[in-house]
C-alpha positions as a Markdown table, in Angstrom:
| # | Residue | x | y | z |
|---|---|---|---|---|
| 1 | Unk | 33.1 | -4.0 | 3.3 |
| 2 | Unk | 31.4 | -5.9 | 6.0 |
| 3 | Unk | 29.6 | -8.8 | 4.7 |
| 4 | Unk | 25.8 | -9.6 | 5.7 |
| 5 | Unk | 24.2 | -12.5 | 7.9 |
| 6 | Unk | 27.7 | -14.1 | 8.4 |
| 7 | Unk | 28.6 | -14.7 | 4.6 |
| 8 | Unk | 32.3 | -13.6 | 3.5 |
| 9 | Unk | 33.6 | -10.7 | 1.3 |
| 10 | Unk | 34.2 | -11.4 | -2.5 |
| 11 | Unk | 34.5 | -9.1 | -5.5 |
| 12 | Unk | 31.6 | -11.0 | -6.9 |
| 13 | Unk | 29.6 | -10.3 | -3.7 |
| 14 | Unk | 30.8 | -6.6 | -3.8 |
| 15 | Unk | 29.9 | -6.1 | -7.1 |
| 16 | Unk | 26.3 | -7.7 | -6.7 |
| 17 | Unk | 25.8 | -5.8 | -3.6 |
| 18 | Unk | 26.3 | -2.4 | -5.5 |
| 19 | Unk | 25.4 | -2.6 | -8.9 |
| 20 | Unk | 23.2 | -0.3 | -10.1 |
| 21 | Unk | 21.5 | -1.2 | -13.4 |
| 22 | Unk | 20.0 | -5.0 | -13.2 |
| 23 | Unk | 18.8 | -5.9 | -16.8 |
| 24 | Unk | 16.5 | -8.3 | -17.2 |
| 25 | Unk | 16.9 | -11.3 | -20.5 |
| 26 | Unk | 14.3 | -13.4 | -21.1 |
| 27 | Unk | 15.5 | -17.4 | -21.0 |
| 28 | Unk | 14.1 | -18.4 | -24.0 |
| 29 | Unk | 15.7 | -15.9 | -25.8 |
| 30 | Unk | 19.5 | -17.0 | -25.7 |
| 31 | Unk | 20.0 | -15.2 | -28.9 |
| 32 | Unk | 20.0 | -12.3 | -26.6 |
| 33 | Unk | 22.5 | -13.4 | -23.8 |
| 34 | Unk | 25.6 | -11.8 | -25.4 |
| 35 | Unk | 24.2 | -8.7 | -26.1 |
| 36 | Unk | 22.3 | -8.3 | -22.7 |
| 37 | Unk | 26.2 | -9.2 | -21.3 |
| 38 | Unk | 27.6 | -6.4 | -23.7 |
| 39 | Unk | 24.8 | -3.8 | -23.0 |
| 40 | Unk | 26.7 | -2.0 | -20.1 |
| 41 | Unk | 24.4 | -3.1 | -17.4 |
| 42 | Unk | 26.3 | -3.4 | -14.2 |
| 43 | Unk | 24.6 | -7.0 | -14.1 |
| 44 | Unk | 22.2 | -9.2 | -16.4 |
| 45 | Unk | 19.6 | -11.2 | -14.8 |
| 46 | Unk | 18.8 | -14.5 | -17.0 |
| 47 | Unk | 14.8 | -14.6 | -16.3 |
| 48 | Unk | 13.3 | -18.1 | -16.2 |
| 49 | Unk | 10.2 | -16.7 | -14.6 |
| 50 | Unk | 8.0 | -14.4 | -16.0 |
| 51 | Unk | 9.3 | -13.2 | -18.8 |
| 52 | Unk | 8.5 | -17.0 | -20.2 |
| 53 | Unk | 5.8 | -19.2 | -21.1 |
| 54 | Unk | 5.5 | -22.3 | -19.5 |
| 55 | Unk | 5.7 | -24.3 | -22.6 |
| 56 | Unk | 9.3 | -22.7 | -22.8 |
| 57 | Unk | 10.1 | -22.9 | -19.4 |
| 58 | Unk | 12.7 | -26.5 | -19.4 |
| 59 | Unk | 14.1 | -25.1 | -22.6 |
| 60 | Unk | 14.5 | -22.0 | -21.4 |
| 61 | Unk | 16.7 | -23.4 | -18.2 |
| 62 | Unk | 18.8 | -25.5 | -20.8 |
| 63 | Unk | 19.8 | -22.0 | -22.8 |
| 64 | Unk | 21.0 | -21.0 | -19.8 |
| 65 | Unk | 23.0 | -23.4 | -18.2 |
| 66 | Unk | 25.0 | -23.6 | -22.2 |
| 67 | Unk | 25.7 | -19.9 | -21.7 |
| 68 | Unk | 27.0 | -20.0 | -18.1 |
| 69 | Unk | 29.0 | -23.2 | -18.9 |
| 70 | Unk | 30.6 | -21.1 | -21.8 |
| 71 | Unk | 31.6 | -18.5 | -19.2 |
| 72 | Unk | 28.7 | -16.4 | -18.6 |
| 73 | Unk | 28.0 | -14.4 | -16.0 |
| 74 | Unk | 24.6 | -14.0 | -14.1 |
| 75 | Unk | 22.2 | -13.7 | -12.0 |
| 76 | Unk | 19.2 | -16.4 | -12.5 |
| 77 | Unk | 15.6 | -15.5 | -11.6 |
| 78 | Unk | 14.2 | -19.3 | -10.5 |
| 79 | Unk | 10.7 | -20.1 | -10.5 |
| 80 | Unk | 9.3 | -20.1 | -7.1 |
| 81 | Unk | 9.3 | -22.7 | -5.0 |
| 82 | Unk | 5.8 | -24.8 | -5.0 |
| 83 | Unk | 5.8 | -24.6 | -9.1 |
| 84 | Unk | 6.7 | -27.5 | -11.4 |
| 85 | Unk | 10.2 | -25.5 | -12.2 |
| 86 | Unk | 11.5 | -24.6 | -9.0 |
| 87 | Unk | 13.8 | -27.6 | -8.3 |
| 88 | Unk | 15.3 | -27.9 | -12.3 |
| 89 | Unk | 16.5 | -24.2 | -11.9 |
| 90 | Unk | 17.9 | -24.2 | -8.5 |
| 91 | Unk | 19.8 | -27.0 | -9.6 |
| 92 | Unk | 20.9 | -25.3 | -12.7 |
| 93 | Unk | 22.0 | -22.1 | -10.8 |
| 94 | Unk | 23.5 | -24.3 | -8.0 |
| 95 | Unk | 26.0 | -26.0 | -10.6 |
| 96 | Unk | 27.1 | -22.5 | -11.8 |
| 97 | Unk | 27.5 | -20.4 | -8.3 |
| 98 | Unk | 25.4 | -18.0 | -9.7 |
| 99 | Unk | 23.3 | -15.1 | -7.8 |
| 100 | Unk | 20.0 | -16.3 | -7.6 |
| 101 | Unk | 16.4 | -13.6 | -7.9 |
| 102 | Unk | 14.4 | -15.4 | -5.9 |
| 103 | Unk | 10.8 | -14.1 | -6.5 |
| 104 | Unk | 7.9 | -14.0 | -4.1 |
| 105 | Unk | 10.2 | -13.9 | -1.5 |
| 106 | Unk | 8.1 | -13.6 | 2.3 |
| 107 | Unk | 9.4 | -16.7 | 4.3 |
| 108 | Unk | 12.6 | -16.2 | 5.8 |
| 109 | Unk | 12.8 | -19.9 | 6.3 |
| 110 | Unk | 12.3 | -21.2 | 2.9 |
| 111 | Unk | 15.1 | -18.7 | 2.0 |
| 112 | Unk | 17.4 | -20.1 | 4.4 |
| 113 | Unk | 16.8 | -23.3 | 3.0 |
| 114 | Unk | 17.0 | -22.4 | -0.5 |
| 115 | Unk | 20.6 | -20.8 | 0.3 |
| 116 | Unk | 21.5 | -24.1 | 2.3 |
| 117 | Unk | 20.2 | -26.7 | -0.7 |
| 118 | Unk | 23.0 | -24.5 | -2.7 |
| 119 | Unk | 25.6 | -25.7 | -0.2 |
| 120 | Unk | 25.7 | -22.0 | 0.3 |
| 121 | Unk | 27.4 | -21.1 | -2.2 |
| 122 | Unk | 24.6 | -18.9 | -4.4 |
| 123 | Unk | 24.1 | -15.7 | -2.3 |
| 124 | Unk | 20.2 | -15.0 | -2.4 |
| 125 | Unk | 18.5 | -11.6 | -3.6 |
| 126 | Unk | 14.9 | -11.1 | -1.9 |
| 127 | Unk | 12.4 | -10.2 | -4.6 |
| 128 | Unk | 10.2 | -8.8 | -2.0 |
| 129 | Unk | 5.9 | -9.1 | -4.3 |
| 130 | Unk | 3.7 | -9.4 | -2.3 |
| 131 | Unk | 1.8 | -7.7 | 1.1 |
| 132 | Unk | 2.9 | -10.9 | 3.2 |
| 133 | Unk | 6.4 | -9.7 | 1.8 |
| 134 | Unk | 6.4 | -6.2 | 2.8 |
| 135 | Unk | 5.5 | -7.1 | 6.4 |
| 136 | Unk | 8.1 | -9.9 | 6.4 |
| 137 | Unk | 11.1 | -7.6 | 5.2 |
| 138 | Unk | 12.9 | -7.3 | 8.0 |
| 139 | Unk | 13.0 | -10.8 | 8.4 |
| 140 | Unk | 13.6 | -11.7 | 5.2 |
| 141 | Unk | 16.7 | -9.4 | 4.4 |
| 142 | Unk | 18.2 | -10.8 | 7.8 |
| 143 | Unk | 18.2 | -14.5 | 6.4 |
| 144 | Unk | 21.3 | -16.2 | 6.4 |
| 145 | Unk | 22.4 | -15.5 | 2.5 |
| 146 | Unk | 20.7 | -13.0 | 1.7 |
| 147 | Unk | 22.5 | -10.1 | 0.4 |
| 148 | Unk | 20.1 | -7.8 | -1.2 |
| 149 | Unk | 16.6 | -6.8 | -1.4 |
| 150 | Unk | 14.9 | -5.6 | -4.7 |
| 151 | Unk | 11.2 | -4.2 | -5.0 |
| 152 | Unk | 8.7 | -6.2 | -7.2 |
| 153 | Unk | 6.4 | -3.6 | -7.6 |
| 154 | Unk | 4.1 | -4.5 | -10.3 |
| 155 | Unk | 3.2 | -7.9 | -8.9 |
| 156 | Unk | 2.4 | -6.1 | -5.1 |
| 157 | Unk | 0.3 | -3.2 | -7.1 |
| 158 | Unk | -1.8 | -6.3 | -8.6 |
| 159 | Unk | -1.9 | -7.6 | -5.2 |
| 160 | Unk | -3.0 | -4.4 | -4.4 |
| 161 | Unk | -5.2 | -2.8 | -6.5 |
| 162 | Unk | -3.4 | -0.3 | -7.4 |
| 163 | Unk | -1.3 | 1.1 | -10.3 |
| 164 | Unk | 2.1 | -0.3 | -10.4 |
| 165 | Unk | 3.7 | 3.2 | -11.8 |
| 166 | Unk | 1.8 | 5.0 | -8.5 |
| 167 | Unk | 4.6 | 6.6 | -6.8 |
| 168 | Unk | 2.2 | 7.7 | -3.5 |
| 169 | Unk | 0.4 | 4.2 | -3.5 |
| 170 | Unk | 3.7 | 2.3 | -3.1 |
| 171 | Unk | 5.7 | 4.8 | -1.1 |
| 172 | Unk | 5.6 | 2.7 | 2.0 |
| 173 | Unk | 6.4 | -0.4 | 0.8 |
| 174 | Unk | 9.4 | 1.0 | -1.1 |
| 175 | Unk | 10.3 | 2.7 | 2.3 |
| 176 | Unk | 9.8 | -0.1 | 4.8 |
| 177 | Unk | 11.9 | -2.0 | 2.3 |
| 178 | Unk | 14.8 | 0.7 | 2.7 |
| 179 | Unk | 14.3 | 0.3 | 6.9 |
| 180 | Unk | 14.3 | -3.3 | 6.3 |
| 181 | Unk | 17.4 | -3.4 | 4.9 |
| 182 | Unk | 19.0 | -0.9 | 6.9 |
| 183 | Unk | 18.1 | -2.7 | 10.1 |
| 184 | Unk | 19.6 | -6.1 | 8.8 |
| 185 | Unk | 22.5 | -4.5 | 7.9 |
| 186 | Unk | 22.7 | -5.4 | 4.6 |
| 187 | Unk | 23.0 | -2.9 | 1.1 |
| 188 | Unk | 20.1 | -0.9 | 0.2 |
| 189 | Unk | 17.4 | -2.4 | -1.8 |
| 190 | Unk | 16.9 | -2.4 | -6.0 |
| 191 | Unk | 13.8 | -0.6 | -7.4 |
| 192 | Unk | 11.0 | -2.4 | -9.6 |
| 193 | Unk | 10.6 | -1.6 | -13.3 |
| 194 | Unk | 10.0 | 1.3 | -15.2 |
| 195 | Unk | 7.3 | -0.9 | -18.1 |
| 196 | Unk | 7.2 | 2.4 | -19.8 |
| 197 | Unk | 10.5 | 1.3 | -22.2 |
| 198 | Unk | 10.6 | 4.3 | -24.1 |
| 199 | Unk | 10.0 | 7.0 | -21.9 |
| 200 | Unk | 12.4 | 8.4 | -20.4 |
| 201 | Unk | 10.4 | 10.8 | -18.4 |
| 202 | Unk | 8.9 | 8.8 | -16.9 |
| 203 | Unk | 11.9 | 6.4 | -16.5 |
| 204 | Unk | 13.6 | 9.6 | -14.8 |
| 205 | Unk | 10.9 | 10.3 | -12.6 |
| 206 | Unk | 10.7 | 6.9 | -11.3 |
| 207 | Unk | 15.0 | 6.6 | -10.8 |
| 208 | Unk | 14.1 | 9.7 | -9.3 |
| 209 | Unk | 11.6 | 9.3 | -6.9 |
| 210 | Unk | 13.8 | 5.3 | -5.7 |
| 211 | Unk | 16.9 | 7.6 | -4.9 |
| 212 | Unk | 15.0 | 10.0 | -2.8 |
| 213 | Unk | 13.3 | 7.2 | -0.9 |
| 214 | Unk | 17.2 | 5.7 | -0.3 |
| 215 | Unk | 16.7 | 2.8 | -3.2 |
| 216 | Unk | 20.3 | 2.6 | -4.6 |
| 217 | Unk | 19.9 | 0.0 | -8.0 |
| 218 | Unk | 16.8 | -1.0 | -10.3 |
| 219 | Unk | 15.9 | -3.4 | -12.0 |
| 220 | Unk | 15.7 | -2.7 | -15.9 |
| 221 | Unk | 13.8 | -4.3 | -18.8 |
| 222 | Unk | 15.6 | -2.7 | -21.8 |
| 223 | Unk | 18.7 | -2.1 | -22.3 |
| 224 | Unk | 17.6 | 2.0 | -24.0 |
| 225 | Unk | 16.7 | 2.3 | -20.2 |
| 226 | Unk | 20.4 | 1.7 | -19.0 |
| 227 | Unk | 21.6 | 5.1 | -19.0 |
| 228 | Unk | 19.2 | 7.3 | -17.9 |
| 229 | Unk | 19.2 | 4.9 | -15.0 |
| 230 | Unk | 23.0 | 5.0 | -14.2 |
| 231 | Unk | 23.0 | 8.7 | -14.8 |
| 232 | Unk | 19.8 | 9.2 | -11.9 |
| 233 | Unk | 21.5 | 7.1 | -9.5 |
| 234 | Unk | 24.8 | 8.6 | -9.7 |
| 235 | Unk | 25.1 | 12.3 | -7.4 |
| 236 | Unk | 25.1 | 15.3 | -9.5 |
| 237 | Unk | 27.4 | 18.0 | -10.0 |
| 238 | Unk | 25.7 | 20.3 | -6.9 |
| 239 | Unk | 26.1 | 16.8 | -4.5 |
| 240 | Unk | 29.7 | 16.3 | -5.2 |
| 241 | Unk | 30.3 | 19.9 | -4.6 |
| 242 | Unk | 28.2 | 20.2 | -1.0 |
| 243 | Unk | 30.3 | 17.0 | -0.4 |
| 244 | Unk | 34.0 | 18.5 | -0.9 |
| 245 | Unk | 32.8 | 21.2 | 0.8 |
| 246 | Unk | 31.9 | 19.5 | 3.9 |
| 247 | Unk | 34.9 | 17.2 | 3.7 |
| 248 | Unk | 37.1 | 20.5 | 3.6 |
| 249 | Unk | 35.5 | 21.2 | 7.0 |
| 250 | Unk | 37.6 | 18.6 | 8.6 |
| 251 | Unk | 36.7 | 16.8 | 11.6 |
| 252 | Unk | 34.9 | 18.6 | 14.0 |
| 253 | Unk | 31.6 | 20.4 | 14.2 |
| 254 | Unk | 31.5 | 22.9 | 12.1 |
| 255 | Unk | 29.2 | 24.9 | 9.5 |
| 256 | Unk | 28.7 | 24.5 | 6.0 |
| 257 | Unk | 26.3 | 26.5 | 4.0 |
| 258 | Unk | 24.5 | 27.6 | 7.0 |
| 259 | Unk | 23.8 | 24.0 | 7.9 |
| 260 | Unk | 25.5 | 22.1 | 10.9 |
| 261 | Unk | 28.4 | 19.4 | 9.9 |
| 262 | Unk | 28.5 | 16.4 | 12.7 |
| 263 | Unk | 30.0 | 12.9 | 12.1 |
| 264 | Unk | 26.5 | 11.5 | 10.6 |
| 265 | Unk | 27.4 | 14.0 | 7.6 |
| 266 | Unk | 30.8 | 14.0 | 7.1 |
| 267 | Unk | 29.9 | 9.9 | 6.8 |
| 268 | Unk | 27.3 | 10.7 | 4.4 |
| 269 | Unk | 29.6 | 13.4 | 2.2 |
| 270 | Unk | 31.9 | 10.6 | 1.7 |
| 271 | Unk | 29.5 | 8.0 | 0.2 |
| 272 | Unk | 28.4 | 10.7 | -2.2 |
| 273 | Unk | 31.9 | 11.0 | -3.6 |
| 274 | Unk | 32.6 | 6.9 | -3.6 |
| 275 | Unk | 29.2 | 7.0 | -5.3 |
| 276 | Unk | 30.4 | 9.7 | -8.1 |
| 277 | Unk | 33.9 | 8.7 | -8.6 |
| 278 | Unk | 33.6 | 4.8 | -9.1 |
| 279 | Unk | 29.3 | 4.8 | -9.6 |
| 280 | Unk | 29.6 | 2.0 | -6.9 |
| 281 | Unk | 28.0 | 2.7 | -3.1 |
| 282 | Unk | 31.2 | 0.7 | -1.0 |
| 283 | Unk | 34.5 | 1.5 | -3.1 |
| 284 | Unk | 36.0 | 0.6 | -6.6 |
| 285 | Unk | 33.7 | -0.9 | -9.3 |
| 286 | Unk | 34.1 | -4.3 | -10.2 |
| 287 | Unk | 34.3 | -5.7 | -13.8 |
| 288 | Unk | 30.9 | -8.2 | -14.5 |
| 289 | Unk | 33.6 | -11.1 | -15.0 |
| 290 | Unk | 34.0 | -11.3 | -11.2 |
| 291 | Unk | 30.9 | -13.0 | -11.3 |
| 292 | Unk | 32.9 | -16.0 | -11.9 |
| 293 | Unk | 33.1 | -17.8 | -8.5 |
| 294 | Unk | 37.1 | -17.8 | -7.7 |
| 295 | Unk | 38.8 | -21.3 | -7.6 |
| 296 | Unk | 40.9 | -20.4 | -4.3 |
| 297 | Unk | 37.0 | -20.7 | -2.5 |
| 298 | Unk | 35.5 | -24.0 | -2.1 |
| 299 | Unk | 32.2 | -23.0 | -3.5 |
């Protein structure tokens, strides 16, 4: 695959650039760790930000740094920078080469320089908020280090004013994330959470609604939500056909269905089949344990 803003190809990079399903563990809850690694989630996201109090937040950054030192594997949510907690856990995910979330993401230089202060070694994923954000995006996925974008949709509706399950009120910033990512040649971006944990309608509607808009992974809060999300982001049995058929074609312009067959779609037919055979967007899947930097690099 061809690696974004001059970084290099690893299958810890491949893997974090096309994982689906991004499940969320609170750090003060390391009781939860294992089972958040065991859940089938195509990554786990150890979150010392929101998801804990601030009288928990150093404790929290100590249950994780034990886990990764025991051979867990990652991806850290930090505090953002300006807050009391920022320096601790970039340290912390520094020492273990892990992915880092890094929320509130809208300045393309402090990303840079979070990705250099990890002698850039921790490729970054844009948590793209806020409205300053959203207008940023292209600038911000193009950042040396960045790898990824993923929506933070209920902190922007806040921002907003508006309901953070409003499909319609947060179209365009779900799109111009897509374009922004796109244009800086780097994967497509992960959805926001579904808060509803137990409905899967809704869940459905909203894996739904990410996919059509060209979202390709999304972020998850409960492990129940897993599935339904894997299964929406995968192509269905109709896709896979329309893509064989088209393949079948060959080469040149042709007809399929009625409907012209160019280069843009043959290109397109064959991502729908990498996407169903291996429920990656680039090739084979890779195992979560490649999250483990590899000794032949010097990071």
């Amino acid at each position: 695959m061809s690696v974004p803003n001059g970084g290099r190809s690893s299958p810890a990079m491949d893997h974090l650039t096309t994982a689906r399903t991004w499940l969320f563990v609170p750090g003060h809850r390391p009781d939860r760790f294992d089972k958040a690694a065991s859940s089938g989630a195509d990554l786990v996201i150890i979150d010392l930000e929101d998801a804990v109090p601030a009288a928990d937040k150093d404790r929290s950054r100590g249950h994780a740094a034990a886990w990764l030192a025991r051979g867990g594997r990652a991806v850290v949510r930090i505090n953002p920078p300006g807050t009391p907690w920022f320096e601790a856990d970039l340290h912390t995910a520094a020492d273990h080469g892990c992915p880092v979330l890094v929320p509130k993401a809208e300045d393309p230089a402090v990303l840079a320089g979070i990705f250099a202060r990890t002698a850039e070694c921790c490729p970054l994923v844009a948590l793209i908020e806020t409205a300053l954000g959203v207008e940023r995006a292209r600038e911000v996925c193009a950042t040396p280090g960045v790898v990824r974008a993923a929506f933070g949709n209920v902190d922007l509706a806040a921002q907003l004013g508006v309901a953070h399950d409003d499909h319609l009120a947060l179209a365009h910033a779900r799109s111009r994330l897509v374009l922004a990512s796109a244009a800086a040649g780097v994967r497509p971006p992960v959805d926001g959470v579904t808060t509803a944990v137990r409905d899967a309608e809704a869940l459905a509607a909203d894996v739904a609604h990410a996919r059509r808009l060209g979202l390709t992974g999304k972020l998850c809060v409960h492990p129940a939500q897993l599935g339904v999300v894997a299964d929406g982001l995968t192509p269905s049995e109709s896709e896979v056909r329309w893509a064989r058929a088209v393949l079948d074609a060959g080469e040149a312009v042709t007809t399929v269905d009625g409907q012209m067959v160019d280069k843009p779609v043959l290109a397109r037919a064959r991502r729908v089949l990498a996407q169903r055979v291996t429920g990656n967007f680039s090739g084979p899947s890779t195992p979560r344990s490649s999250l483990r930097p590899d000794p032949s690099e010097s990071c």
